[in-house]
Backbone bond lengths (Angstrom), bond angles and torsions (degrees), N, CA, C in turn:
res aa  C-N    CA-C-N  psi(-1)  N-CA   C-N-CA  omega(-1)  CA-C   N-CA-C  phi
1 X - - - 1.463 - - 1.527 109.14 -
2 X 1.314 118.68 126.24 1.713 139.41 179.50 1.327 91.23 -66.73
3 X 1.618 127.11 160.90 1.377 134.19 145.98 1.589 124.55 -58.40
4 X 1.523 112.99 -11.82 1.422 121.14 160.11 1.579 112.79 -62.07
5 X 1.322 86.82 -68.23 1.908 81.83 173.64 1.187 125.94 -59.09
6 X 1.397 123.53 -33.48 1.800 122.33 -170.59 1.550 101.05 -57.92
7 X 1.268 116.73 -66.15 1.674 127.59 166.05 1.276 130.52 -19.36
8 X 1.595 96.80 -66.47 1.818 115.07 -179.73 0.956 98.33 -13.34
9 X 1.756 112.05 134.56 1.370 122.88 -24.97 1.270 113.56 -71.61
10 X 1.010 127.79 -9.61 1.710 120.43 -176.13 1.664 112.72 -92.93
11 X 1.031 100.98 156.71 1.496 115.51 164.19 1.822 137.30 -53.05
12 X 1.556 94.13 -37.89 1.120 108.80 -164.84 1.431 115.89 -175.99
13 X 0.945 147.89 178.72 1.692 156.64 145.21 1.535 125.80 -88.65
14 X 0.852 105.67 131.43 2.131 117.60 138.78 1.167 120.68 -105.74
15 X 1.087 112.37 143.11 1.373 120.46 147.83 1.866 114.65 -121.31
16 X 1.587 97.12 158.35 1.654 103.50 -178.30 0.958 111.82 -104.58
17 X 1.238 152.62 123.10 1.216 138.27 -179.09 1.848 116.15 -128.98
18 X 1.189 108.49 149.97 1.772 98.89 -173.68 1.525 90.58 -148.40
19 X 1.816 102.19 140.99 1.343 105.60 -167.28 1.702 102.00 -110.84
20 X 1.212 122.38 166.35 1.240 117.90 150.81 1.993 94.70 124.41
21 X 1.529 105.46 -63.27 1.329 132.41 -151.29 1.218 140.58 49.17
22 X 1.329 105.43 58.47 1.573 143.09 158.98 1.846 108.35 -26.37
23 X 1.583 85.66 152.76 1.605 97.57 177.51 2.015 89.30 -93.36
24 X 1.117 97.67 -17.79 1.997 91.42 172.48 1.247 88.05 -73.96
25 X 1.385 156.59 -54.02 1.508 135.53 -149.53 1.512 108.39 -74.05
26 X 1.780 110.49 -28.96 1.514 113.14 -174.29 1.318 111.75 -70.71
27 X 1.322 123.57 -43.40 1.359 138.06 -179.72 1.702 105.86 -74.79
28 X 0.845 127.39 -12.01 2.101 124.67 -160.88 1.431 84.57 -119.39
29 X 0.994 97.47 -97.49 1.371 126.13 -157.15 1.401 121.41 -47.05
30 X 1.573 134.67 -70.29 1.167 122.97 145.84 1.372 127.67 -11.15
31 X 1.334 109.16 -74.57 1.252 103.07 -156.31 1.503 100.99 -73.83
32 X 1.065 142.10 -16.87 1.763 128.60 156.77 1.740 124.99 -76.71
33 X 1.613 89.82 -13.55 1.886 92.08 162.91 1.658 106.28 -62.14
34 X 1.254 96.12 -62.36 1.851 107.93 -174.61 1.503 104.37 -57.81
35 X 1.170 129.50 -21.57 1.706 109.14 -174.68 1.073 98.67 -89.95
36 X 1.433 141.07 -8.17 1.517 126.15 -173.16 1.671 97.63 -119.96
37 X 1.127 123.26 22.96 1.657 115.73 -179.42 1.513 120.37 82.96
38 X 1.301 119.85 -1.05 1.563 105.41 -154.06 1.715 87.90 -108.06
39 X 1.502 94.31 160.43 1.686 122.84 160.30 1.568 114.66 -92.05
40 X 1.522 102.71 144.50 1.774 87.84 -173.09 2.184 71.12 -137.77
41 X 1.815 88.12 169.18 1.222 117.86 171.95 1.197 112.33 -76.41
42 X 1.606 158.21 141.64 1.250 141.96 149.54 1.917 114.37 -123.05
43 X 1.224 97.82 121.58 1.448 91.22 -149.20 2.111 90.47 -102.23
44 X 1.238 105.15 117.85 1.632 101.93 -161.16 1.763 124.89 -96.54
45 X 0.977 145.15 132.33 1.606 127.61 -174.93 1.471 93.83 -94.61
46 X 1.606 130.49 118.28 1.192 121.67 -169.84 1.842 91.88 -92.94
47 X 0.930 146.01 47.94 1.445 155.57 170.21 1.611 112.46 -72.20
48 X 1.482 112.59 132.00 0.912 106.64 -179.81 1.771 99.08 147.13
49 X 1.604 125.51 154.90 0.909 124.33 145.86 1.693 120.50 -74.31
50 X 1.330 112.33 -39.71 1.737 127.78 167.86 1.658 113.07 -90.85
51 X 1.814 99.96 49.07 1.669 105.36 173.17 1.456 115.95 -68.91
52 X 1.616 90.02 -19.56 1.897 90.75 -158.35 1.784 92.35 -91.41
53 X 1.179 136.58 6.29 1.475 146.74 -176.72 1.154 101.45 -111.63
54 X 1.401 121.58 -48.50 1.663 121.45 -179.86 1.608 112.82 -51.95
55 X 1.721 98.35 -47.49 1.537 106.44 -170.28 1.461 122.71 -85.12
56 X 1.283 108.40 14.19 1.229 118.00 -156.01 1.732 101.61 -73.67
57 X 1.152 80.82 -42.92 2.501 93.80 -174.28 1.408 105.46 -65.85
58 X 1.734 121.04 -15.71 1.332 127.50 176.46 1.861 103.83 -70.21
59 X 1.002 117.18 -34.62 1.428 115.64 -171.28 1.311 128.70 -42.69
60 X 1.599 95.91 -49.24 1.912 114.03 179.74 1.627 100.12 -86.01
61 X 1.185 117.73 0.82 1.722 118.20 -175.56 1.408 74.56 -92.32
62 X 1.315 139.94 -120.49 1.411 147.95 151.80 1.718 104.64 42.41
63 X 1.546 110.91 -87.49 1.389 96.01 170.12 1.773 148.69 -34.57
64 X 2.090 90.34 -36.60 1.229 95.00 168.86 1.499 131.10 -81.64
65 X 1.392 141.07 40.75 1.293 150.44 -148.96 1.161 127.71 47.25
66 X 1.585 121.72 20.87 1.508 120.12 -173.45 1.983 93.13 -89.54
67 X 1.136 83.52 161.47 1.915 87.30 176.08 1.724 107.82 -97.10
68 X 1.407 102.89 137.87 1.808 86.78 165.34 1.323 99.07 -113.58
69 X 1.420 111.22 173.59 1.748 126.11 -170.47 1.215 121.02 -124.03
70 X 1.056 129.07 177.60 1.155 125.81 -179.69 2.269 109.55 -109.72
71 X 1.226 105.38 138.10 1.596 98.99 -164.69 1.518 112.14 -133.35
72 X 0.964 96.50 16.87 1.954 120.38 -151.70 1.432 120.29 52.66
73 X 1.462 129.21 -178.74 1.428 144.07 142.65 1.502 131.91 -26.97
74 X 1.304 100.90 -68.32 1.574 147.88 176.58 1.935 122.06 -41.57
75 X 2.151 74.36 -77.37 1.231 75.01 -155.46 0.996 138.21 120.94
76 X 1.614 121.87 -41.38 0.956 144.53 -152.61 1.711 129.27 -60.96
77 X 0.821 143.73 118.56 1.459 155.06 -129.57 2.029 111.82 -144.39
78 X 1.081 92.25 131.97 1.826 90.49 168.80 1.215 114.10 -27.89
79 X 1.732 113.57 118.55 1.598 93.49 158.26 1.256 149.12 -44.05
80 X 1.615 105.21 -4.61 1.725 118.03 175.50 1.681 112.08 -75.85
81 X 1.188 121.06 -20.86 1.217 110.69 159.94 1.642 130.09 -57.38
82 X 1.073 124.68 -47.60 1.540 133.72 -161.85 1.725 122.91 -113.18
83 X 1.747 93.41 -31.09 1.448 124.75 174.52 1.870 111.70 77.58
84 X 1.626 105.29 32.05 1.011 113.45 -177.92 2.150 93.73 -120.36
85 X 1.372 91.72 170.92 1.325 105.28 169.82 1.779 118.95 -55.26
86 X 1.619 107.56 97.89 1.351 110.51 165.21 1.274 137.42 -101.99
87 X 1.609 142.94 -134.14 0.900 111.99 100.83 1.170 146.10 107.49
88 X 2.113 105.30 -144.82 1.168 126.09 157.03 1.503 111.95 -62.00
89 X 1.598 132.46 -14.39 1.494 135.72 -180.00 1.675 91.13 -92.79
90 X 0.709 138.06 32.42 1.489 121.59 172.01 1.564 123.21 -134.74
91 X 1.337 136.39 -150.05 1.431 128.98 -171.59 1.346 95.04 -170.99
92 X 1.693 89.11 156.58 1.651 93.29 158.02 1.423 146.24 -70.43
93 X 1.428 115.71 1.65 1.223 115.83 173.98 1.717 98.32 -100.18
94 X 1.285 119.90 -39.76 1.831 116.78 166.83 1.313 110.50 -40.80
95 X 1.510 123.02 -47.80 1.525 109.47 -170.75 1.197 110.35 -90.44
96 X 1.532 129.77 -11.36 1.210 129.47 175.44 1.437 115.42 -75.85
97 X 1.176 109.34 -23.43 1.317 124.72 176.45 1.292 110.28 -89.40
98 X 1.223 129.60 -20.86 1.495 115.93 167.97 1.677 104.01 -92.33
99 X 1.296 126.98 -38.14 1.415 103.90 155.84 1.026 149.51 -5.93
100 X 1.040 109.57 -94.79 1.838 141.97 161.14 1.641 107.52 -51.89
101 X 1.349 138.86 -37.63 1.599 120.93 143.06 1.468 103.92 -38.39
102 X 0.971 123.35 -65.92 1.839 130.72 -144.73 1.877 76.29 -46.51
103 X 1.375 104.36 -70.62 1.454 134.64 -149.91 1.689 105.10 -57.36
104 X 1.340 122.95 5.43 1.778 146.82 -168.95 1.612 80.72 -108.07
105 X 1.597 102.05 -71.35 1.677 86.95 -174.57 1.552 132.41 -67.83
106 X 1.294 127.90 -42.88 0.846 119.21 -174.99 1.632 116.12 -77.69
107 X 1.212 133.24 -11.22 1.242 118.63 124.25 1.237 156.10 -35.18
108 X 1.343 100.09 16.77 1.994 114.67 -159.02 1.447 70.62 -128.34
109 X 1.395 153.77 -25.08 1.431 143.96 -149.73 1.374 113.58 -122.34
110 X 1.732 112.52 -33.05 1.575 108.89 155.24 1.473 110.01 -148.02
111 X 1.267 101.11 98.89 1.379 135.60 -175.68 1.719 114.19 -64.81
112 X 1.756 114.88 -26.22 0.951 126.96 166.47 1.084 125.47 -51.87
113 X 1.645 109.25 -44.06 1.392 100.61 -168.77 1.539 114.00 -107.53
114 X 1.642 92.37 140.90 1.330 120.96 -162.60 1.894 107.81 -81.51
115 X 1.407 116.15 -31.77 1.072 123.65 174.37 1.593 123.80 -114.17
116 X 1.527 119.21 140.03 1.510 114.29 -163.73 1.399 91.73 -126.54
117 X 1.689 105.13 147.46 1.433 117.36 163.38 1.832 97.98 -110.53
118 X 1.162 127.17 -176.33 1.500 151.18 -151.25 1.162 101.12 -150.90
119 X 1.502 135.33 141.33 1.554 147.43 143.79 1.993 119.57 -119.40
120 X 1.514 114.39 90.49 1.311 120.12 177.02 1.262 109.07 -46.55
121 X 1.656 117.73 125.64 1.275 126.78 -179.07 1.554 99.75 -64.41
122 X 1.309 121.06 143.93 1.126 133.26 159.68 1.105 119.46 84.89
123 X 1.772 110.29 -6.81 1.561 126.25 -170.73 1.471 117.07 78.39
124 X 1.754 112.13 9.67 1.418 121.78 -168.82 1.147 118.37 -91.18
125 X 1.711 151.94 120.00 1.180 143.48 -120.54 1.505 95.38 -144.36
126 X 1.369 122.56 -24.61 1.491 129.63 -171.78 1.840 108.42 -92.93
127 X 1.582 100.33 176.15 1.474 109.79 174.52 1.462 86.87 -157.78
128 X 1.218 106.84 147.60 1.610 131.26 -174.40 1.578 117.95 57.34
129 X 1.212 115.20 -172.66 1.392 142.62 -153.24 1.269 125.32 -110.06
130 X 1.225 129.12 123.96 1.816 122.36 174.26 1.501 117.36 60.73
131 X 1.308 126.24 -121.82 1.452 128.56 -177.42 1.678 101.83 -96.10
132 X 1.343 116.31 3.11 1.572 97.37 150.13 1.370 123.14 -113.85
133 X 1.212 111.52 21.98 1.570 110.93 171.39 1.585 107.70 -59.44
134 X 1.247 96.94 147.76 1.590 107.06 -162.45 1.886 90.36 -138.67
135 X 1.285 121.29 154.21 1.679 141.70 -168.94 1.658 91.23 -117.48
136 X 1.474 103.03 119.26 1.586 97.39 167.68 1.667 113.28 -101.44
137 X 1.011 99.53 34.33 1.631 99.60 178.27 1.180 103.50 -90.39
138 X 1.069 153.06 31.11 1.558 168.43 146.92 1.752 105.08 -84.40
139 X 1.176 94.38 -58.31 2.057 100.87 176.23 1.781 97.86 -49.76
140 X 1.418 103.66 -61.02 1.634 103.83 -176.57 1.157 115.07 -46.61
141 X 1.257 119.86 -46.10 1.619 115.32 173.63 1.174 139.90 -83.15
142 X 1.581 125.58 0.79 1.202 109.86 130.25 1.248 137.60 -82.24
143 X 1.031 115.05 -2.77 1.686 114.55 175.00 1.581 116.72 -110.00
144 X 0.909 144.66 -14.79 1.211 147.70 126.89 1.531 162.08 -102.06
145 X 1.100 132.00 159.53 1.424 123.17 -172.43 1.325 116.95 -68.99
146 X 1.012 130.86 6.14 1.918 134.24 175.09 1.404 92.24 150.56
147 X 1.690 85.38 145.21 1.760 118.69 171.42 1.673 116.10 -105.53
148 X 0.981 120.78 144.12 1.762 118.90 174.45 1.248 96.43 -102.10
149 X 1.275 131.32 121.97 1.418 151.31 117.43 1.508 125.71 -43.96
150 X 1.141 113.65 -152.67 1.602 114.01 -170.19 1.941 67.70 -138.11
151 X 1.623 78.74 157.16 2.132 101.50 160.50 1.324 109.70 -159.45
152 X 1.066 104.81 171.78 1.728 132.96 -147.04 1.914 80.43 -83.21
153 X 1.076 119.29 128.54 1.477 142.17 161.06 1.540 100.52 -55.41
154 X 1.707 96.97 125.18 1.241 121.01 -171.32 1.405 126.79 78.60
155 X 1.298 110.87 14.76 1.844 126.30 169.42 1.288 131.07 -129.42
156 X 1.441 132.21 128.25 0.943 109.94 -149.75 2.140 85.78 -122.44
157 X 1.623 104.02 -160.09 1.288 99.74 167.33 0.969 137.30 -120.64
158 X 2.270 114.78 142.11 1.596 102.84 -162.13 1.369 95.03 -100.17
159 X 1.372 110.51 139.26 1.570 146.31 176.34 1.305 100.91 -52.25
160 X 1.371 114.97 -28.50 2.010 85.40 173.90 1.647 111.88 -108.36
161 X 1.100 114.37 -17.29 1.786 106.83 166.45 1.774 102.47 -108.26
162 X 1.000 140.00 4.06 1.331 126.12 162.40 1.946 119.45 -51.32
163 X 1.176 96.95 116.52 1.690 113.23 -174.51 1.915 99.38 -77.72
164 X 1.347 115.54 74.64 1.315 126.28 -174.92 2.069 108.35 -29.64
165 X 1.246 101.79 -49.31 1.410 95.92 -169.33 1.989 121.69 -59.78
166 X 1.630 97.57 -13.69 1.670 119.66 -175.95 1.368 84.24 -125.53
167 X 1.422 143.68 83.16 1.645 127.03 145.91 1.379 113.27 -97.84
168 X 1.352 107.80 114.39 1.513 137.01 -172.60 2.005 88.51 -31.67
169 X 1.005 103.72 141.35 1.797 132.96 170.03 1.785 104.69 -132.68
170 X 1.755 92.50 137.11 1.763 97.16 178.85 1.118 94.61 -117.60
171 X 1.469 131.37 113.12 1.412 135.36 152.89 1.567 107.73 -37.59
172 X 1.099 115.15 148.11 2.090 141.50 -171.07 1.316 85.36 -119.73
173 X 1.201 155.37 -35.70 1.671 130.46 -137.13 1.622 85.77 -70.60
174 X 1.314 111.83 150.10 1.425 158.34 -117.34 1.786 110.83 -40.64
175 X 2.061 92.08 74.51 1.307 103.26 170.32 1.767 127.16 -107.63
176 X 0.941 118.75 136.54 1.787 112.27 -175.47 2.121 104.87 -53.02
177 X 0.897 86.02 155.11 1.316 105.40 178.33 1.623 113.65 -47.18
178 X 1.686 102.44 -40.67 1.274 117.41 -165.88 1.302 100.29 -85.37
179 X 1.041 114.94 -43.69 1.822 118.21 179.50 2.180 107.67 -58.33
180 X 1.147 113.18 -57.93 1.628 111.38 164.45 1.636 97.87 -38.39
181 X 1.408 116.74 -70.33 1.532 114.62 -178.73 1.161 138.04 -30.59
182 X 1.350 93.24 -42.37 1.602 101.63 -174.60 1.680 103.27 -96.87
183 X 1.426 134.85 -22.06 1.358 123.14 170.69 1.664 100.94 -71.51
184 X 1.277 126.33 -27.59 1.520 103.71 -177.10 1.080 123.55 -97.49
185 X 1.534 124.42 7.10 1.916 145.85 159.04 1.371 100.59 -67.01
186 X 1.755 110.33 -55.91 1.588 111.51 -174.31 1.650 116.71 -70.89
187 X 0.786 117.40 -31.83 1.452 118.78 175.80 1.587 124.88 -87.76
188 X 1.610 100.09 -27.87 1.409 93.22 179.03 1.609 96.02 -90.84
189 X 0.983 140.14 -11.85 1.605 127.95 132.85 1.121 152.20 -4.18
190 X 1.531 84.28 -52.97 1.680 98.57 -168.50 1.663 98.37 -107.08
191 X 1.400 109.08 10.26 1.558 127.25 171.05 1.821 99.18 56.43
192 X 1.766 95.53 63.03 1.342 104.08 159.90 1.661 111.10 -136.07
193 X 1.423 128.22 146.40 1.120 150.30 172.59 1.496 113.50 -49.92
194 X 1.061 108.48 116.02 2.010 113.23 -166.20 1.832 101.01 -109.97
195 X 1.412 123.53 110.16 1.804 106.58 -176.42 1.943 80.17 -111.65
196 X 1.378 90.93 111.54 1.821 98.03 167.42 1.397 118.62 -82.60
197 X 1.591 152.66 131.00 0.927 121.38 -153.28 2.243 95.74 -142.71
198 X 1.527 105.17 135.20 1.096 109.50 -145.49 1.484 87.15 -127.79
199 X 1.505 119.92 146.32 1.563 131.10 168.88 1.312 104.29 -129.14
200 X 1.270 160.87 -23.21 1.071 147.39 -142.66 1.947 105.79 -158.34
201 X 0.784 130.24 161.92 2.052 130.75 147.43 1.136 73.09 -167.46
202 X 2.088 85.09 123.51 1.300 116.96 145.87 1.406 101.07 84.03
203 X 1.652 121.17 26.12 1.344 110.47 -156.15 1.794 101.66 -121.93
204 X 1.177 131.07 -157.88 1.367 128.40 -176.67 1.400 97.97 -112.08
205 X 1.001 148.82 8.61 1.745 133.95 140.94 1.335 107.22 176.65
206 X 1.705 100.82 145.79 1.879 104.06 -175.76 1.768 92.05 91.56
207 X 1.210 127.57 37.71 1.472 123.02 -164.15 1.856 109.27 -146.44
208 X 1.808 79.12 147.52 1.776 75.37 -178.63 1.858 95.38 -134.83
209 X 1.692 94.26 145.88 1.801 87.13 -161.28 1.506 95.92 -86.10
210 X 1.244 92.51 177.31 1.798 126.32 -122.16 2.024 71.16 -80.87
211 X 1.198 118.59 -65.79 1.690 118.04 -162.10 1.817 101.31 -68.18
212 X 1.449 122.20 -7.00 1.954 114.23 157.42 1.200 104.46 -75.45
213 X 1.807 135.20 -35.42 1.087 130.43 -168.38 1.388 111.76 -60.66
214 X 1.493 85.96 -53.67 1.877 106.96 -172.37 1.766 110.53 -67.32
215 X 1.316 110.31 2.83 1.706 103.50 -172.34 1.574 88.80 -96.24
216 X 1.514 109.58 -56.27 1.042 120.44 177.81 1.377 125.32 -32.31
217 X 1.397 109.07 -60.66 1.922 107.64 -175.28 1.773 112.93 -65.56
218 X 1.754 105.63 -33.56 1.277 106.72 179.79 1.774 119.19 -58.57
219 X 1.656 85.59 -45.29 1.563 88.81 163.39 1.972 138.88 -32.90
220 X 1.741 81.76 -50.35 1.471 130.93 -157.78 2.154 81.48 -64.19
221 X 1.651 110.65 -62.40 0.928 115.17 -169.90 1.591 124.25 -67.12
222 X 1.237 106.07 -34.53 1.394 108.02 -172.75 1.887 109.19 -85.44
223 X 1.436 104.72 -2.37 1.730 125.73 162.49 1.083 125.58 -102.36
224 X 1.700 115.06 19.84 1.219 127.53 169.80 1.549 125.83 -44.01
225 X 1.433 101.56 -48.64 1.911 92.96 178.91 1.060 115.34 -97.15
226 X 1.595 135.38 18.50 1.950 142.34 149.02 1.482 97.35 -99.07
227 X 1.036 148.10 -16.46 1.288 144.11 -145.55 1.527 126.60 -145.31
228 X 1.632 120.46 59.98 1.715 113.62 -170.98 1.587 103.73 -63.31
229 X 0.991 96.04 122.12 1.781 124.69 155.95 1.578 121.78 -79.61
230 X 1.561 124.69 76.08 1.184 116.97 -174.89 1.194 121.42 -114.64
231 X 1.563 130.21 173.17 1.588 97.67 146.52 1.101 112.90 -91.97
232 X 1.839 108.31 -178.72 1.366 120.53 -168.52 1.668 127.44 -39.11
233 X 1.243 92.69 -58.71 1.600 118.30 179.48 1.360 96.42 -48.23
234 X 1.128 133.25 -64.35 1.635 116.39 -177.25 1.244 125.30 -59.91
235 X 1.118 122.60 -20.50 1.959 124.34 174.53 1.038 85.59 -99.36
236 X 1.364 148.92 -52.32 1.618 116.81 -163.20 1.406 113.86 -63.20
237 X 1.334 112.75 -20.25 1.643 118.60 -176.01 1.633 118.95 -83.89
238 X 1.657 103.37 -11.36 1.466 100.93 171.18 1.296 86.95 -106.34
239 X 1.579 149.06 -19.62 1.410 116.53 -172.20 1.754 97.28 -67.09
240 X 1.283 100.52 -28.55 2.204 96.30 -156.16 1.247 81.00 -77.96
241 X 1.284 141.75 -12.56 1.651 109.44 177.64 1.480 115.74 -79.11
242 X 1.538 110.21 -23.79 1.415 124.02 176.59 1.843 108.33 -58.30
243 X 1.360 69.09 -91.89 1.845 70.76 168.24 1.453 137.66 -10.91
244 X 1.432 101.90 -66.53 1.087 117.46 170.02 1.702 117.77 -55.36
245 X 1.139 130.27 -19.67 1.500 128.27 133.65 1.048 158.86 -77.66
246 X 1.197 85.53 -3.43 1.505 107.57 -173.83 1.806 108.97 -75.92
């Protein structure tokens, strides 16, 4: 099977994805996913003693066909961000274990869904230091259907060697409307999988304003039959069926 056929009728994929799960994503973002038709990714940190209050506005997001994700507990990020213990102080059974908590709660919020994707905070994939640094993208893959990573600007992913548990993600924070546009024309072109990945509209950093968002999805919509708009979980679930025959 060609990348023409895997697609048919479309060209290629997007997915939307937004990390964190912000009261800016409930207020922005949503509500311009739903006015133009589309499903977006929302990848959530269920953290908190008041997680089950925090997550509560996620529920009717969830019900309405949006996907939620998994983002860990934590949080947790290279110690090169903050210059405190991250990280490189941790292990694979610590982050696996804060995982799979996260993944207790946010299962209390969409109970529907039977299959989970993952988004690594910070795009950081390792635990520990020097010759014991260890890759937890092994943890991700048994417990879920694909992980978002970070990728090299201007590439997107091909459906038959894409390593589902690391599928390359291109951060948007502070790109024009036309620039998102034109990476997901060129890639879904070349009949590869584009996961755009968004924290903020209209916000004070990690943000893309509110009228790039809105050019973007209209775009997104009126390129409906060259262009599937999904979330993750649904293209990763037809790439692994591919694969898996291939």
């Amino acid at each position: 099977m060609n990348l023409g056929e895997f697609w048919a009728p479309h060209q290629g994929a997007v997915s939307l994805t937004f990390d964190d799960g912000t009261e800016n994503q409930l207020q922005l973002a949503v509500p311009r996913l739903d006015a133009y038709g589309l499903k977006g990714t929302f990848y959530i940190t269920a953290r908190g003693d008041n997680w089950q209050e925090r997550l509560a506005p996620w529920r009717d997001v969830a019900a309405s066909g949006h996907e939620i994700g998994n983002h860990t507990i934590s949080h947790t990020c290279s110690s090169n961000y903050t210059g405190n213990p991250g990280l490189e102080e941790s292990s694979l059974d610590a982050i696996e274990r804060d995982i799979m908590i996260a993944q207790e709660r946010l299962e209390q919020i969409a109970p529907h869904q039977k299959e989970w994707t993952f988004a690594y905070p910070c795009y950081c994939t390792h635990v520990g230091r020097g010759e014991g640094r260890q890759s937890y993208v092994p943890v991700v893959a048994r417990h879920f259907m694909a992980g978002r990573v970070g990728g090299e600007y201007g590439f997107g992913n091909h459906p038959a060697v894409v390593d589902l548990p690391a599928a390359w993600g291109l951060p948007t924070d502070r790109m024009s409307g036309f620039e998102m546009i034109g990476l997901a024309e060129e890639l879904t072109a070349q009949g590869r999988w584009v996961i755009l990945v968004f924290h903020q509209i209209n916000g004070s950093r990690l943000t893309v304003g509110s009228h790039d968002f809105e050019t973007l999805l209209r775009h997104l919509q009126r390129r409906s039959d060259a262009i599937w708009t999904a979330p993750v979980v649904d293209v990763a679930r037809k790439i692994a069926q591919w694969q898996a025959n291939q």
